[in-house]
C-alpha positions in Angstrom: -4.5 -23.5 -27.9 -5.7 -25.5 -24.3 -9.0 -25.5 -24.3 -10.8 -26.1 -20.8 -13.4 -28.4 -20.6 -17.1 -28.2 -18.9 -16.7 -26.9 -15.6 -13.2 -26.2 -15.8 -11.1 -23.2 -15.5 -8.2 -21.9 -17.6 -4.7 -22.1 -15.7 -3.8 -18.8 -14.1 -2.4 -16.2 -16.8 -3.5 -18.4 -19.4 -4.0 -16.5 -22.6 -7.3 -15.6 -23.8 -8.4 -14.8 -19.8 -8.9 -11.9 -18.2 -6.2 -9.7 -16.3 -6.7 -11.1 -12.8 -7.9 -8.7 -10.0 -4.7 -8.2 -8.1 -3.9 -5.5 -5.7 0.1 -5.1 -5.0 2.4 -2.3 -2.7 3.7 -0.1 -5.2 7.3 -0.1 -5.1 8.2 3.9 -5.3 6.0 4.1 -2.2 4.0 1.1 -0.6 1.0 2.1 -1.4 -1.8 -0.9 -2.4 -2.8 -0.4 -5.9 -4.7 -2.6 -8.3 -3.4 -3.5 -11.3 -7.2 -3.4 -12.3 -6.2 0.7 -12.3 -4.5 0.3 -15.6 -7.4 -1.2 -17.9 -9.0 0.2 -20.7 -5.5 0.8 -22.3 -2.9 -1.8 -23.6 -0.6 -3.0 -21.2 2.8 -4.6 -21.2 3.0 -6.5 -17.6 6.8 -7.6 -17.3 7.7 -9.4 -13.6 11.2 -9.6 -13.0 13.7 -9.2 -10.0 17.1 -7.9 -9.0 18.7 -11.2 -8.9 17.4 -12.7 -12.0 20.3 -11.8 -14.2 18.0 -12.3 -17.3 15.3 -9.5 -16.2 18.4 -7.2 -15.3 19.8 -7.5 -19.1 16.4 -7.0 -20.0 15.3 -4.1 -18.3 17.0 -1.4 -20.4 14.9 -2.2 -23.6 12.1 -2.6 -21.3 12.5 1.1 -20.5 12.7 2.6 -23.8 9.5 0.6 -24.8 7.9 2.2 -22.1 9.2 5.3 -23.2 8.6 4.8 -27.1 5.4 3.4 -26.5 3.5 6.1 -24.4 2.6 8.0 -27.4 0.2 4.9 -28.3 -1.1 4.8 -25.1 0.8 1.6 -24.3 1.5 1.3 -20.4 4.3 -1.1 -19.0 4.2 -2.2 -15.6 6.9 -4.2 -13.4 6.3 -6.4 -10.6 9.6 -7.4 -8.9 9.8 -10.5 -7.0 12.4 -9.0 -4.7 12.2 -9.4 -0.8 14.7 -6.9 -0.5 12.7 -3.7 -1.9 15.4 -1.6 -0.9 17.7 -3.2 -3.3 14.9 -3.0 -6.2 14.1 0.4 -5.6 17.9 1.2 -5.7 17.9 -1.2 -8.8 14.5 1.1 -10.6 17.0 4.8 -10.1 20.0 3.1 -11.0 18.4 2.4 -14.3 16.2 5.5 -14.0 12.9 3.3 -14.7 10.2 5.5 -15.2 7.4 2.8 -15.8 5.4 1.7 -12.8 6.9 -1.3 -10.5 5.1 -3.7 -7.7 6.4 -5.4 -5.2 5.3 -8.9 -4.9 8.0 -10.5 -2.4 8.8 -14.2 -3.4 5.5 -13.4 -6.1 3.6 -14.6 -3.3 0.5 -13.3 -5.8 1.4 -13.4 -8.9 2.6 -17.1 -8.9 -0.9 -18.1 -7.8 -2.9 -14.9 -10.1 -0.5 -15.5 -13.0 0.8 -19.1 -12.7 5.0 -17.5 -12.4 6.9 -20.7 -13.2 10.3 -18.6 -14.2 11.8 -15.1 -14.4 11.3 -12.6 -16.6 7.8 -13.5 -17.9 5.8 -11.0 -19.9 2.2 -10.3 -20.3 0.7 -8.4 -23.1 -2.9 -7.0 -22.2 -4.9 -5.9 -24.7 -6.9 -2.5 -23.9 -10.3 -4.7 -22.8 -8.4 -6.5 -19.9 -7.6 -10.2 -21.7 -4.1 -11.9 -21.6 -3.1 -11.4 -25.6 -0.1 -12.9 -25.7 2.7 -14.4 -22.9 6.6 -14.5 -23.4 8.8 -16.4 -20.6 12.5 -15.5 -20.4 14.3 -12.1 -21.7 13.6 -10.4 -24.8 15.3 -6.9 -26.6 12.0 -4.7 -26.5 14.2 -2.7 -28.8 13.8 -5.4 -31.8 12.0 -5.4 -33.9 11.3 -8.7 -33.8 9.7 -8.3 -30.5 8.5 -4.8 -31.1 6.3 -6.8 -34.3 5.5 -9.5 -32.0 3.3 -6.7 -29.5 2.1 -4.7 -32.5 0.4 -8.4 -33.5 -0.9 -9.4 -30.3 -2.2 -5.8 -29.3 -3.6 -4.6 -33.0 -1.7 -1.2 -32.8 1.7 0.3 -35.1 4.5 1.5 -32.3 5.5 4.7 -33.7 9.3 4.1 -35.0 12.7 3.9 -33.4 
């Protein structure tokens, strides 16, 4: 754990901060949205994009988390990093995601909000609005390896596969 010193800040995203105020297009239909919206309830914050082969393998077992997990009242969000929204909105019904995506061309915000170094990157938010946990590169939301790994940061039991 980083700590920062007197008169300094905590790098962007850093864990133990809070959710920075963002506001974003929403993918499905432009419209500006803070992510701000979505506190008071855990949230899985995964940013991603078309061509990041990675976050395309991942994005299945990303979906049935969201899916699995709404009975909890876990929410996952996407934020693609795609300049081309037409191609990631084709990309969303292709792989009929029915979680919540942004558009953040080039992460033009989120690499300065979040500090996005590399694609897929993960945020777990726990229900207050502070950055529990952080997970760079792709995972199988389906494990339950990683399924353990949010039940720990966020202090909640998934219900089963």
């Amino acid at each position: 754990m980083a700590l920062a010193g007197c008169g300094e800040r905590a790098a962007p995203g850093a864990v133990g901060s809070p959710l920075p105020e963002v506001v974003l297009a929403d993918l499905a239909d432009g419209r500006a949205r803070a992510l701000a919206e979505f506190l008071g309830q855990p949230l899985v914050v995964n940013v991603w994009a078309t061509w990041c082969e990675p976050c395309r393998r991942e994005m299945p077992s990303l979906e049935r988390l969201s899916r699995a997990a709404r009975a909890q009242g876990l929410t996952v969000i996407g934020i693609t990093a795609d300049t081309d929204l037409n191609l990631a909105r084709e990309f969303a019904l292709r792989h009929e995601l029915t979680f919540v995506n942004f558009s953040d061309p080039d992460l033009a915000r989120a690499r300065v909000t979040l500090g996005i170094k590399a694609l897929p990157e993960t945020f777990v938010i726990d229900k207050e609005g502070r950055i529990v946990a952080r997970a760079l590169g792709a995972r199988d939301w389906s494990a339950d390896e990683a399924r353990a790994w949010l039940e720990t940061a966020l202090g909640i039991k998934l219900a089963p596969r």
